[in-house]
KOLMIFI-814355 format. One record per atom (N, C-alpha, C): residue in three letters; residue number from 1; atom name; x, y, z. Coordinates in Angstrom, 3 decimals. Atoms other than C-alpha are relative to their C-alpha. Example, Ala and Ser with C-alpha at 12.3 -4.5 7.8 and 13.67 -1.06 7.14 Angstrom:
<recs>
{rec 'ALA'; 1; 'N'; {0.890; -1.190; 0.000}},
{rec 'ALA'; 1; 'CA'; {12.300; -4.500; 7.800}},
{rec 'ALA'; 1; 'C'; {0.900; 1.200; 0.000}},
{rec 'SER'; 2; 'N'; {-0.820; -1.190; -0.060}},
{rec 'SER'; 2; 'CA'; {13.670; -1.060; 7.140}},
{rec 'SER'; 2; 'C'; {-0.770; 1.090; 0.730}},
</recs>
This chain:
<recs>
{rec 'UNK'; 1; 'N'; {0.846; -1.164; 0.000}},
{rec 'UNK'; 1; 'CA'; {0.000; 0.000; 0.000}},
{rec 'UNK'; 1; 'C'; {0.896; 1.234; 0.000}},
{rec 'UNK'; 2; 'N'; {-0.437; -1.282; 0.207}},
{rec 'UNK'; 2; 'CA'; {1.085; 3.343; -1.055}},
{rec 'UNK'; 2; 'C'; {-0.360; 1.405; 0.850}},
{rec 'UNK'; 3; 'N'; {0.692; -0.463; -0.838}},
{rec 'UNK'; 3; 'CA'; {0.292; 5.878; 1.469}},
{rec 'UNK'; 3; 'C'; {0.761; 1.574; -0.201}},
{rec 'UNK'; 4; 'N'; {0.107; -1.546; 0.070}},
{rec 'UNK'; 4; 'CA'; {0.916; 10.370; 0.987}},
{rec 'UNK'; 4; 'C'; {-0.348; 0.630; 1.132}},
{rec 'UNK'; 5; 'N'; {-0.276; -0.709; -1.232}},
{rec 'UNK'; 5; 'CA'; {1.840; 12.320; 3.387}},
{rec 'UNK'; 5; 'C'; {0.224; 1.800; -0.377}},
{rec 'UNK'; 6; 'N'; {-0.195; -1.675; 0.427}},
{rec 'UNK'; 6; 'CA'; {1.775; 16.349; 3.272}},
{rec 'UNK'; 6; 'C'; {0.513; 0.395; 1.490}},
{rec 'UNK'; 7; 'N'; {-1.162; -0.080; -1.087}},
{rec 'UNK'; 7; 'CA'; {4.679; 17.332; 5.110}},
{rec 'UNK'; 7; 'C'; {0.541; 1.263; -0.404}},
{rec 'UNK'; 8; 'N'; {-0.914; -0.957; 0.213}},
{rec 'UNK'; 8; 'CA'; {6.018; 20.955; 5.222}},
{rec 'UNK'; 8; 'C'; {1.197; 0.103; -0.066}},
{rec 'UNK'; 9; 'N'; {-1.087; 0.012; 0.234}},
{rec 'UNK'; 9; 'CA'; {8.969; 21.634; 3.549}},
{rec 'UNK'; 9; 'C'; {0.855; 0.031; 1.296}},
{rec 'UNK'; 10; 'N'; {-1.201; -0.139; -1.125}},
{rec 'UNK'; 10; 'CA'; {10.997; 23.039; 6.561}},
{rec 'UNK'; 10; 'C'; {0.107; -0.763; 0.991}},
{rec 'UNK'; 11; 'N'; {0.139; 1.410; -0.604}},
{rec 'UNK'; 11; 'CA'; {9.837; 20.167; 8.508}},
{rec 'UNK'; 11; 'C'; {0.448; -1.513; -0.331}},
{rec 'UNK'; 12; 'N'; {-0.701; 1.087; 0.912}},
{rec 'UNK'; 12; 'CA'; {10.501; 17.721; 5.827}},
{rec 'UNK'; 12; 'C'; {1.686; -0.007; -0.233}},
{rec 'UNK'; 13; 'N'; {-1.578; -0.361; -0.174}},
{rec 'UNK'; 13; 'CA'; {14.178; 18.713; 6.083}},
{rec 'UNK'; 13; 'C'; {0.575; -0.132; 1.083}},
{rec 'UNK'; 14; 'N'; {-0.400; -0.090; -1.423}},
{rec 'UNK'; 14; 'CA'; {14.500; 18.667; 9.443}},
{rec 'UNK'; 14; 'C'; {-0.008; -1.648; 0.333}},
{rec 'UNK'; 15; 'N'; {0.179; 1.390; -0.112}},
{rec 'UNK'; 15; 'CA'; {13.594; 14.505; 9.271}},
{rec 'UNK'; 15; 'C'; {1.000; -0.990; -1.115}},
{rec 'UNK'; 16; 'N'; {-0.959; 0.551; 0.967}},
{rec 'UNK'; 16; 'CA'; {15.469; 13.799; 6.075}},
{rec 'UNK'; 16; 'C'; {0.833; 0.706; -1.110}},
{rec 'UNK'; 17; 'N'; {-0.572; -0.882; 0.984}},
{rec 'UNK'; 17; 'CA'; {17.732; 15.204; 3.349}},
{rec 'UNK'; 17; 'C'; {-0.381; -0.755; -1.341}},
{rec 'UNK'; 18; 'N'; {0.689; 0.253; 1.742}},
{rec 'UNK'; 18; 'CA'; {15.943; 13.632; 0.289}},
{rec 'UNK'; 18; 'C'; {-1.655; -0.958; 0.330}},
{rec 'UNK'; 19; 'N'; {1.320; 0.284; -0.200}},
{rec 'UNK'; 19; 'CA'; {12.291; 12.584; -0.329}},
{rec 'UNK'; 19; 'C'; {0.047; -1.503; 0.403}},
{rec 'UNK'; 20; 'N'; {-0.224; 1.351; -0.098}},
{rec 'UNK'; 20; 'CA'; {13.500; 8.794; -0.035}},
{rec 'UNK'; 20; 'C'; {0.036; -0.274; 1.237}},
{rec 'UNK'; 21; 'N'; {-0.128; -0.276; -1.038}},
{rec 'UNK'; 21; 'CA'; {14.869; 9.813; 3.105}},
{rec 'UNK'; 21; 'C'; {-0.828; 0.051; 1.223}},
{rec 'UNK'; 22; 'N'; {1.163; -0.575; -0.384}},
{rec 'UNK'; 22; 'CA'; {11.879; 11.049; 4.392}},
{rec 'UNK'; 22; 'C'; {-0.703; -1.089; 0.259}},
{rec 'UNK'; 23; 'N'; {1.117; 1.083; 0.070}},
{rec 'UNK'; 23; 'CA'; {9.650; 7.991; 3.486}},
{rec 'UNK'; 23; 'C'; {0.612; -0.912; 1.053}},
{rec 'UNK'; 24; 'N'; {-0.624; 0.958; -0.708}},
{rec 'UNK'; 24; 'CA'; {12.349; 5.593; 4.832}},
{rec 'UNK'; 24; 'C'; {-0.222; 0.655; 2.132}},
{rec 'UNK'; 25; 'N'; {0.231; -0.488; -1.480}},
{rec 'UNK'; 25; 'CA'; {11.822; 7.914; 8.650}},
{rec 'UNK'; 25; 'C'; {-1.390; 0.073; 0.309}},
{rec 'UNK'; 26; 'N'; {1.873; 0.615; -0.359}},
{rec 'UNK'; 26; 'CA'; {7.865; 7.740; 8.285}},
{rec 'UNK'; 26; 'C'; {-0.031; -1.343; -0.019}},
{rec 'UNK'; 27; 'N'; {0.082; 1.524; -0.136}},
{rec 'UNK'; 27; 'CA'; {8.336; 3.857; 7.979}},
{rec 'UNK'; 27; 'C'; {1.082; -0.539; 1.421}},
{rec 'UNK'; 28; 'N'; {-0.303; 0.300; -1.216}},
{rec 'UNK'; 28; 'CA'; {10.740; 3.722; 10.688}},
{rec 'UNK'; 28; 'C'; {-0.842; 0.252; 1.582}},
{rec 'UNK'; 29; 'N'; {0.647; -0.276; -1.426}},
{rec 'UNK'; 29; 'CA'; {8.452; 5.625; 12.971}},
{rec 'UNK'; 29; 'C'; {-0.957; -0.415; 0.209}},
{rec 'UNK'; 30; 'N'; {1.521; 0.299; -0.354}},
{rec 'UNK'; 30; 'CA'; {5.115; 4.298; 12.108}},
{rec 'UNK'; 30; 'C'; {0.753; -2.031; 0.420}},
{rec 'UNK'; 31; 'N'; {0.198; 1.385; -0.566}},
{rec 'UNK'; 31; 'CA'; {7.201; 0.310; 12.950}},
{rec 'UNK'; 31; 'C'; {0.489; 0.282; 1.436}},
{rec 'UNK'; 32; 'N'; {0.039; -0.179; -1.699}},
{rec 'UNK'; 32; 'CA'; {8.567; 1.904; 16.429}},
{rec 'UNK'; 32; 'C'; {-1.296; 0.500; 0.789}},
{rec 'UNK'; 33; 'N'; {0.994; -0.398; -0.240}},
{rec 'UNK'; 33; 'CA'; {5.440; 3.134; 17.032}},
{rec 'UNK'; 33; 'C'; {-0.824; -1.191; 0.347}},
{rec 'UNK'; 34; 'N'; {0.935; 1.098; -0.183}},
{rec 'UNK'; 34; 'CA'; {3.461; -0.217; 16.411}},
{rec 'UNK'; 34; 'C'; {0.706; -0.826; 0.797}},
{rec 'UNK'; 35; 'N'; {-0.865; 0.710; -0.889}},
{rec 'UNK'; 35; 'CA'; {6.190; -1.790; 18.477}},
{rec 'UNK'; 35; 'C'; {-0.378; 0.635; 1.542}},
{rec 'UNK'; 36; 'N'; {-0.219; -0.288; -1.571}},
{rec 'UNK'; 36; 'CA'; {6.083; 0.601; 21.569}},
{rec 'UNK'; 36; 'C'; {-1.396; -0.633; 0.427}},
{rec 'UNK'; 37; 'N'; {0.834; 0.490; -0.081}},
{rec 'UNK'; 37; 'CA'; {2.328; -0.001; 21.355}},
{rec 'UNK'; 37; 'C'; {-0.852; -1.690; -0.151}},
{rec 'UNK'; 38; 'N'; {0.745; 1.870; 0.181}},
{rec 'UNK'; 38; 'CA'; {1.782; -3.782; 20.876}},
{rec 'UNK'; 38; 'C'; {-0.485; -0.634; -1.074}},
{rec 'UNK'; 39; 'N'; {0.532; 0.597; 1.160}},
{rec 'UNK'; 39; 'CA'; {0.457; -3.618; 17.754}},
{rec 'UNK'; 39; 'C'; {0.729; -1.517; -0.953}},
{rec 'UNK'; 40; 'N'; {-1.156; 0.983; 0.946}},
{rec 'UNK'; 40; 'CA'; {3.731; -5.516; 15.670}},
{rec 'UNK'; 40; 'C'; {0.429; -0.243; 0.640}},
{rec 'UNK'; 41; 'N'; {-0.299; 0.505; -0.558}},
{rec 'UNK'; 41; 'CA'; {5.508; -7.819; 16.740}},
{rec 'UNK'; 41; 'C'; {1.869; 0.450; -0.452}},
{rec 'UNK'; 42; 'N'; {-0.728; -0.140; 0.153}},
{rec 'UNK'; 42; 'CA'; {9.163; -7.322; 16.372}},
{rec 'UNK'; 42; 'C'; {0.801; -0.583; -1.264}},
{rec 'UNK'; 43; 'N'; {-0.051; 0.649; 1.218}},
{rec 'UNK'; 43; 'CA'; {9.781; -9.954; 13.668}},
{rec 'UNK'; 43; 'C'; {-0.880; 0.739; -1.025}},
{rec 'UNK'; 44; 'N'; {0.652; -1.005; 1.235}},
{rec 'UNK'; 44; 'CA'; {7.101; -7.884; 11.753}},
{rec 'UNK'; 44; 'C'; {0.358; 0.943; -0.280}},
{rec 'UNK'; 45; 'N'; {-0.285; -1.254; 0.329}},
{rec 'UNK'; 45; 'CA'; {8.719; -4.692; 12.154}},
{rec 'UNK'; 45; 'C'; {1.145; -0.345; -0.738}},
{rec 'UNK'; 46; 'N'; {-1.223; 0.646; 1.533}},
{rec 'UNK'; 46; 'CA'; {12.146; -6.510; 10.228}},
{rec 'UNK'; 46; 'C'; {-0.973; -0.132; -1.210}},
{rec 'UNK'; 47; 'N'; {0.802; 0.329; 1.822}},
{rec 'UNK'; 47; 'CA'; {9.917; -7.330; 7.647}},
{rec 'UNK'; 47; 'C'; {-0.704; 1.219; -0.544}},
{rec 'UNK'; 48; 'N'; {0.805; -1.027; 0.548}},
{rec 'UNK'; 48; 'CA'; {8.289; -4.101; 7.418}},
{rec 'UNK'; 48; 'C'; {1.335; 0.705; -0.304}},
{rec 'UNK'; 49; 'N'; {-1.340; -1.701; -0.367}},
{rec 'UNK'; 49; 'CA'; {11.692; -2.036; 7.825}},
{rec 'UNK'; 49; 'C'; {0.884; -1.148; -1.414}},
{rec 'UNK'; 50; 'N'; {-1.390; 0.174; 0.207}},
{rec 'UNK'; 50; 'CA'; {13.635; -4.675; 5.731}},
{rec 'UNK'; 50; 'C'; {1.191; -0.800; -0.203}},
{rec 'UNK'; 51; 'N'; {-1.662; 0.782; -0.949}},
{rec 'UNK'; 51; 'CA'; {15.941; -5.995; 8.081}},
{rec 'UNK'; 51; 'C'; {0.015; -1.045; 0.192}},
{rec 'UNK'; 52; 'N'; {-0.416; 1.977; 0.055}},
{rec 'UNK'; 52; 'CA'; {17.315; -9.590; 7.637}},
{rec 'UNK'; 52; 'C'; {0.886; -0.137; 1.103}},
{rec 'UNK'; 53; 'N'; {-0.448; 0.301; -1.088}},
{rec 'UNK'; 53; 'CA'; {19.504; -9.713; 10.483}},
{rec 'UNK'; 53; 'C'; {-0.338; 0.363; 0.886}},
{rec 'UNK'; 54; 'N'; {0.205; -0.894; -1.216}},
{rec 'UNK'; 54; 'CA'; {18.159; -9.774; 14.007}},
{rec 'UNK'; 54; 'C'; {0.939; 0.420; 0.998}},
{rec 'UNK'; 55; 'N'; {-1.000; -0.525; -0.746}},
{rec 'UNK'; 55; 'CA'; {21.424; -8.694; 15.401}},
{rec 'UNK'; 55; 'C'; {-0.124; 1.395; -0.505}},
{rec 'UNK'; 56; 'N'; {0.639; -1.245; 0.400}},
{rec 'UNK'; 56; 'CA'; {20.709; -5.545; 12.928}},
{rec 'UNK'; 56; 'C'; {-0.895; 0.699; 0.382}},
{rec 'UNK'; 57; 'N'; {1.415; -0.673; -0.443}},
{rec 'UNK'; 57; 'CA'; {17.251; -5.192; 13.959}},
{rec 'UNK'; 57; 'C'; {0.288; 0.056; 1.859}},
{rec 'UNK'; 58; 'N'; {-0.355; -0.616; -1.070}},
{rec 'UNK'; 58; 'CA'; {18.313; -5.291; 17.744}},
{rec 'UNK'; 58; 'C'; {0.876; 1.485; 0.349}},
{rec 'UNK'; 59; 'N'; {-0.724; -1.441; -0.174}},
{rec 'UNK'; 59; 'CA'; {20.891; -2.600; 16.880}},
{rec 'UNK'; 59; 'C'; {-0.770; 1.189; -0.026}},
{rec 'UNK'; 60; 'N'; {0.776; -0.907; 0.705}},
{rec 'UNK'; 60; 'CA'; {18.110; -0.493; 15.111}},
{rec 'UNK'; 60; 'C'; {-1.034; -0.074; 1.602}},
{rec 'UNK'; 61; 'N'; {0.981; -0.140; -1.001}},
{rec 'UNK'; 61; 'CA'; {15.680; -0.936; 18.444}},
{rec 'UNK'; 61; 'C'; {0.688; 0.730; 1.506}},
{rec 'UNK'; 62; 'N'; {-1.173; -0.651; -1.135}},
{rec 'UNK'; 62; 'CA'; {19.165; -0.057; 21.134}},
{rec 'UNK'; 62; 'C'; {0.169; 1.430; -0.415}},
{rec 'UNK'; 63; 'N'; {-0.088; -1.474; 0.616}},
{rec 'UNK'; 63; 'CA'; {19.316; 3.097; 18.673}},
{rec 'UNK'; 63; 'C'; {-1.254; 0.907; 0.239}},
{rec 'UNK'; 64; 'N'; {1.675; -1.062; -0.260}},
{rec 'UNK'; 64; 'CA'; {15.306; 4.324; 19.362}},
{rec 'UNK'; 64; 'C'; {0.070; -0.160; 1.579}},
{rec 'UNK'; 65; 'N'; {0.186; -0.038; -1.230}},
{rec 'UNK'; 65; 'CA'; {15.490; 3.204; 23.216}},
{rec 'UNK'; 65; 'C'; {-1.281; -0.802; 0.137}},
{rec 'UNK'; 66; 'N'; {0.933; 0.834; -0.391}},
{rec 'UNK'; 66; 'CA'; {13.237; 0.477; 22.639}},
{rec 'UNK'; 66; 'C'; {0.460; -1.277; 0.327}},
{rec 'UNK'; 67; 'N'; {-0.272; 0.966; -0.578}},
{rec 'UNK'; 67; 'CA'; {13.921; -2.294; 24.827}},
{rec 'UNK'; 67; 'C'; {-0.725; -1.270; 0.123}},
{rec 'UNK'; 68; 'N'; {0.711; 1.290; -0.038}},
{rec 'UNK'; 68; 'CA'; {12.552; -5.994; 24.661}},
{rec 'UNK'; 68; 'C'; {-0.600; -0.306; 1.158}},
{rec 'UNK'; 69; 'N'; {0.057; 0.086; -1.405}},
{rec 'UNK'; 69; 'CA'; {10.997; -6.980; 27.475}},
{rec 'UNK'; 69; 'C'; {0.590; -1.528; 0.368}},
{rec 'UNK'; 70; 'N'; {-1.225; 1.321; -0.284}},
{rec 'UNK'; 70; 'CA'; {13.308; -9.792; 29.227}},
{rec 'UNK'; 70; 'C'; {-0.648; -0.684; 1.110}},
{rec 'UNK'; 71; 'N'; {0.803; 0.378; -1.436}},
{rec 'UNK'; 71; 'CA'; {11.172; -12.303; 31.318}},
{rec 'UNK'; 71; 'C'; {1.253; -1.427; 0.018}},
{rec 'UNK'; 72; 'N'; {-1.189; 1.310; -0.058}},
{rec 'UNK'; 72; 'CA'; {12.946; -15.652; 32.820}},
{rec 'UNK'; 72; 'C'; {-0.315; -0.767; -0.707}},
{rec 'UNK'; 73; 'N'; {-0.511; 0.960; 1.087}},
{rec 'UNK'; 73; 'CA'; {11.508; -18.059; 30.468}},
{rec 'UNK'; 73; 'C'; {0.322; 0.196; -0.946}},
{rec 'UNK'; 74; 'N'; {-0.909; -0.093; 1.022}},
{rec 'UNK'; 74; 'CA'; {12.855; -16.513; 27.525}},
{rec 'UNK'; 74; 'C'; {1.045; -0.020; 0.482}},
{rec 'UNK'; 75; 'N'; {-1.114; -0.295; -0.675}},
{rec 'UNK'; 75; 'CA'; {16.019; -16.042; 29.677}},
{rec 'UNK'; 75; 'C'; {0.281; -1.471; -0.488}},
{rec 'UNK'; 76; 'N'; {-0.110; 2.218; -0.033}},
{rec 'UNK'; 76; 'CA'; {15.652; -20.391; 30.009}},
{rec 'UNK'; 76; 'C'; {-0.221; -0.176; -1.627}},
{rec 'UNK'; 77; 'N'; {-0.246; 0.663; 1.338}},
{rec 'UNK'; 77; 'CA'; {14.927; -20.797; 26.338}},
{rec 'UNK'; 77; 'C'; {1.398; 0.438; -0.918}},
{rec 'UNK'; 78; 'N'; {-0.346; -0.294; 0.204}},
{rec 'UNK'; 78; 'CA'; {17.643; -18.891; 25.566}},
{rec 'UNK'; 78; 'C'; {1.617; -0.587; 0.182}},
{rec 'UNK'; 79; 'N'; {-1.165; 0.604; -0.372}},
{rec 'UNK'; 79; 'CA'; {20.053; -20.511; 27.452}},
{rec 'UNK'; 79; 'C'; {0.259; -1.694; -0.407}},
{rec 'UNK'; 80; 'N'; {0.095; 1.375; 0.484}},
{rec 'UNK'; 80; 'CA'; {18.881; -23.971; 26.333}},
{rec 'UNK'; 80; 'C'; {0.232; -0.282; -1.686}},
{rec 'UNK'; 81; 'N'; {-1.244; -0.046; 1.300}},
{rec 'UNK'; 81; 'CA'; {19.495; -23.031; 23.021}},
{rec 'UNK'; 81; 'C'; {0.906; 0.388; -0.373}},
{rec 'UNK'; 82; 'N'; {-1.495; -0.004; 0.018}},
{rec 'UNK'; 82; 'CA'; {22.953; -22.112; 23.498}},
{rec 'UNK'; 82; 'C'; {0.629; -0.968; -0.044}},
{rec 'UNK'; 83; 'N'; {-0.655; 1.334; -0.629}},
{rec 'UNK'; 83; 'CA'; {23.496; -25.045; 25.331}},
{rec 'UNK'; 83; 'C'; {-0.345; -1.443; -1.107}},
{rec 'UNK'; 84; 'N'; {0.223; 0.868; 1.494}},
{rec 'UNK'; 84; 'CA'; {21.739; -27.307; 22.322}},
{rec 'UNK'; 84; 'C'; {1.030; 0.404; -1.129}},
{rec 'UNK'; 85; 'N'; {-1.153; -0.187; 1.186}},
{rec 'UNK'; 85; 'CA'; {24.221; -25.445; 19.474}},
{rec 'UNK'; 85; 'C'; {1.363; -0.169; 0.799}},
{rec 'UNK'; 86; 'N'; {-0.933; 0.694; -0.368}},
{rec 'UNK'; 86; 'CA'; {27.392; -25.972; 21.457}},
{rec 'UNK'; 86; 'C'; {0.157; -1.387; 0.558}},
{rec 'UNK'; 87; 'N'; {-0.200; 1.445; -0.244}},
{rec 'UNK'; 87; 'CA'; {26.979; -29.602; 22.354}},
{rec 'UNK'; 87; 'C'; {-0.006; -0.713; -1.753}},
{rec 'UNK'; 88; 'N'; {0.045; 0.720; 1.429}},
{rec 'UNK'; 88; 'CA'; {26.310; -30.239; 18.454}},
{rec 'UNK'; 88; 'C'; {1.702; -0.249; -0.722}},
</recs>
């Protein structure tokens, strides 16, 4: 979907230095946005933004100040699949 935005110039400059620019910072903000809010899921916002590596897409979420939320059983699945790829 194609979506138009009317954005004042001196504003539009202030977000990006070319119209590409621009689009690419309305798509970053409307997937941190659906992220802070619950809407997307984090794997959806890579796919909306893109981004094939989630070491990338963690960098890109440490860069907005959006933080994962870290409970203990992801902590435990996390560690069990460590512990599954180094025993292989």
């Amino acid at each position: 979907m194609q979506v138009t935005l009317e954005v004042p110039e001196e504003f539009a400059r202030l977000f990006a230095t070319s119209a590409a620019g621009l689009s690419r910072a309305a798509l970053e903000a409307l997937a941190l946005e659906g992220l802070r809010a619950g809407i997307i899921t984090v794997a959806q916002a890579r796919d909306l933004l893109g981004i094939t590596s989630r070491y990338e897409m963690d960098g890109f979420l440490k860069a907005h100040d959006i933080l994962l939320p870290l409970t203990l059983e992801t902590l435990e699945q996390d560690t069990e699949t460590v512990i599954r790829f180094r025993n292989q």
